[in-house]
Each structure stands twice: as C-alpha cells, then as structure tokens.
N, C-alpha and C positions, 0 to 999 in steps of 0.2 A: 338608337334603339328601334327595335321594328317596334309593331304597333302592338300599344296595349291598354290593358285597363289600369284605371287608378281608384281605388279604396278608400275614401276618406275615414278614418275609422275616429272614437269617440279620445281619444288620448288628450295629451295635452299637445295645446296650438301651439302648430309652427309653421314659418312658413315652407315653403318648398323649392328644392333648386332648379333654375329654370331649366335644366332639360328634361324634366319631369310636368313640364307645367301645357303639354302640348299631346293629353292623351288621347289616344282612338273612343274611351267610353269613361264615363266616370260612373263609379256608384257611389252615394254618401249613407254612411251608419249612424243611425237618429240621430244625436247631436250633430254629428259630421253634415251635416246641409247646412246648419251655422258657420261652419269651421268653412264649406265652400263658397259662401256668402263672402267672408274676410278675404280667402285666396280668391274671388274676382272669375271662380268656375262656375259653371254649370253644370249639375248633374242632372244623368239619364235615368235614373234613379235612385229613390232616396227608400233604406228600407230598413227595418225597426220594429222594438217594442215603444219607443216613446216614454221611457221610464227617466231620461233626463234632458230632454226636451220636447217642445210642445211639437206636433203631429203639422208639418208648411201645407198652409192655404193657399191654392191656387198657385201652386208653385211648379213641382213636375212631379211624374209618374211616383207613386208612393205605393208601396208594398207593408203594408200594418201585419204585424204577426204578435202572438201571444206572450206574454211576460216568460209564462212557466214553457221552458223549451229546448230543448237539448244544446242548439247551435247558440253562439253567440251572437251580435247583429253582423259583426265584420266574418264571421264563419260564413253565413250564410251569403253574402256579398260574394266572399273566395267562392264557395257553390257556383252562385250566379255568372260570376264570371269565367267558370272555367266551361258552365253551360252552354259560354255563349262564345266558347273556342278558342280565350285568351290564354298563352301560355306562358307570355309576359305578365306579370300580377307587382302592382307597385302600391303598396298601403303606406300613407302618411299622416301621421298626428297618432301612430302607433307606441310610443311609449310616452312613460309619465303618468300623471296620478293615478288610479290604483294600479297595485305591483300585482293583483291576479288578474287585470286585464293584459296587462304589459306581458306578461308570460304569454296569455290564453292566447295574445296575437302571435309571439315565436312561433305555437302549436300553432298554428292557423299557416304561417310561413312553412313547416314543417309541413303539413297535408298537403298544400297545394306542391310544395316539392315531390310530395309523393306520387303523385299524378300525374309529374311533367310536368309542369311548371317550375319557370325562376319566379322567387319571388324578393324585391327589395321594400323592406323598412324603414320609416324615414321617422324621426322625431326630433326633439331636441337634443342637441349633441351628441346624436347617436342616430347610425345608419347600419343595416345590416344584410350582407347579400345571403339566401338560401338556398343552397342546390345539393345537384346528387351527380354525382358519377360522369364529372369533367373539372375542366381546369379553368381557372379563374386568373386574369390581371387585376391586381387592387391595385390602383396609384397613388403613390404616395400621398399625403396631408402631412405635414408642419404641424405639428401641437394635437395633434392626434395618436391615440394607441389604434394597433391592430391586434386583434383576437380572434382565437379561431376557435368553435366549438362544435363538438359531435353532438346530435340532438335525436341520432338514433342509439341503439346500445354500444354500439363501435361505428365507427369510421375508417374504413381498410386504406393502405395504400395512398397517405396524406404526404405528398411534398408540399413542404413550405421554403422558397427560395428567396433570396432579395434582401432578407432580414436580417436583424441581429442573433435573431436564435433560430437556426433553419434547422428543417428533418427533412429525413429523405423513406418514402414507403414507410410509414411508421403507422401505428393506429393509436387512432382517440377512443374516449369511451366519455358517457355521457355522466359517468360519477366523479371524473376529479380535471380538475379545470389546468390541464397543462398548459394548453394553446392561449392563456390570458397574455394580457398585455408586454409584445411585442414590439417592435419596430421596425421601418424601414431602412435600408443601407442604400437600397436603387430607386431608381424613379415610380419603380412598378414594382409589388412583389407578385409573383407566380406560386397559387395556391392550387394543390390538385387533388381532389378526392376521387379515386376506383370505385369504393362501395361503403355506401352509408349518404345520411344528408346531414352536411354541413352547414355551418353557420360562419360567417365572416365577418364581424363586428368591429367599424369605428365606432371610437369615441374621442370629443375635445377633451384635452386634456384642460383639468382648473389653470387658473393665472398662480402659476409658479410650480407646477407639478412635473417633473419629469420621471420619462423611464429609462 
C-alpha cells in the first residue's frame, strides 16, 4: 500500500494486520490512544472530546474539542487526515460496541470516499473496503463471507465476478441488502463499481456457520 494514515478510532479492541501496522501518520480518537498503547503505536496525534477517556499527559500532540459538536472524534480525524493529503485512510477498532458508532464510522468511510479517498475498516471479524468509481480484487478468506453494499442511493454498473452469485452492470441501492453474504469460487473476487460508493464487507464466519 502506498503511504497512508491510520485512524485508531474508539470501537472495540482489536488487534491489527500487520500490513497495516507500518503507517506514514497515525491519528488516535480519545479512547483510541489507549487502544494505541496496546497495538505498541505511536500517534502523531490524539484528538477528542474525552468523554471516555481520560485527556494523555505528556504524551503527544493533543487536540481537545467540545462534547457538543457536529463531527464525531474519528470524523474529525477523516477531516484531518485528508487535510493533511492522505488519500489512503485506514480506521481500526471501527466496529463493535455501540451500533450508532459502528454505523456513524461507515458514514465517515462513506465521506472520505467522497473526496477521493479509499478508505479500509478494520475491527473484529470484520473488515470493509470503501470506494467509488473503479474495480476492486478481494482475495479470498476461508470461513469468511463477502458482501457488497451501496452506501449511496444507487450504485451504477456493479460487476461482481469470482463468486458464487456473480452480476454483471447491475445496480445496488442502499434500501435492500442484495449484495449480503456471498462467496468466493476463485482466489480473487473482482468487484467493480461505475458510479456510486460502495462498500465491500468481510466477515468470519461463527464456528459452524456456513453459506
């Protein structure tokens, strides 16, 4: 991957794969400077209301911002980083405990798409690429689903190849979840969106679950 930022954002803790563990910038979101304590990082800055966790002493660059506030912390992170001319954007510890953070961060993958940016989601048992208007290789995973979803009102012009349920120029729309769980037949699937921004979603599958 060329160079980019990484997002520690407040989700639940996990660790990280190591080809993500080698970024050009790190920002961490309030709790997330604990979360990069654990992953053994150091962020360039840590930025926040501090509403669940306490404000690091003598630690690094720290940006304090208001409770009451439009952005969220990891929004404002995306901000930051696209400021600072990353078009690669990698947030991990993005899902998991609450379910309107875990959303608010799709939307957040969702904006920074808008702008030109990729951006990749990392949490527990689930990973998620975001882009708009090119083609994507997913490689396969063993005991993992792949899903595909429109996070604008359509998604024009989606080939989905490799899999068990392929389309060819087909659109998604972001009210009924056709693109859910999937599978691979080849090593790679080729996922391609024209217009709209997509979402790409693994997830492990439970111990005994198939699709």
């Amino acid at each position: 991957m060329d160079q980019f930022c990484l997002i520690i954002s407040g989700g639940e803790f996990e660790e990280i794969p190591d080809r993500y563990r080698d970024p050009h910038h790190i920002i961490a979101c309030d709790r997330g400077w604990q979360y990069a304590e654990k992953l053994r990082l150091k962020p360039d800055l840590v930025v926040g209301d501090f509403d669940s966790a306490p404000v690091p002493e003598s630690y690094v660059p720290v940006l304090q911002v208001p409770s009451e506030k439009d952005d969220t912390d990891t929004m404002l992170a995306a901000r930051r980083a696209l400021t600072l001319g990353y078009r690669h954007i990698v947030i991990c510890c993005a899902f998991g405990g609450r379910m309107d953070h875990t959303f608010a961060n799709i939307q957040t993958g969702a904006f920074l798409a808008a702008r030109g940016a990729d951006c990749v989601l990392l949490g527990k048992n689930t990973e998620a690429e975001i882009f708009t208007d090119q083609a994507r290789l997913i490689e396969r995973r063993d005991g993992w689903s792949l899903s595909v979803f429109s996070l604008t009102d359509e998604c024009l012009g989606v080939t989905i190849r490799g899999t068990a349920y392929e389309c060819e120029d087909a659109a998604l729309t972001n009210a009924f979840p056709l693109g859910v769980s999937n599978r691979w037949t080849r090593d790679f699937a080729e996922i391609t969106v024209k217009r709209g921004i997509l979402m790409v979603m693994r997830s492990r599958l439970e111990k005994g679950e198939h699709i």
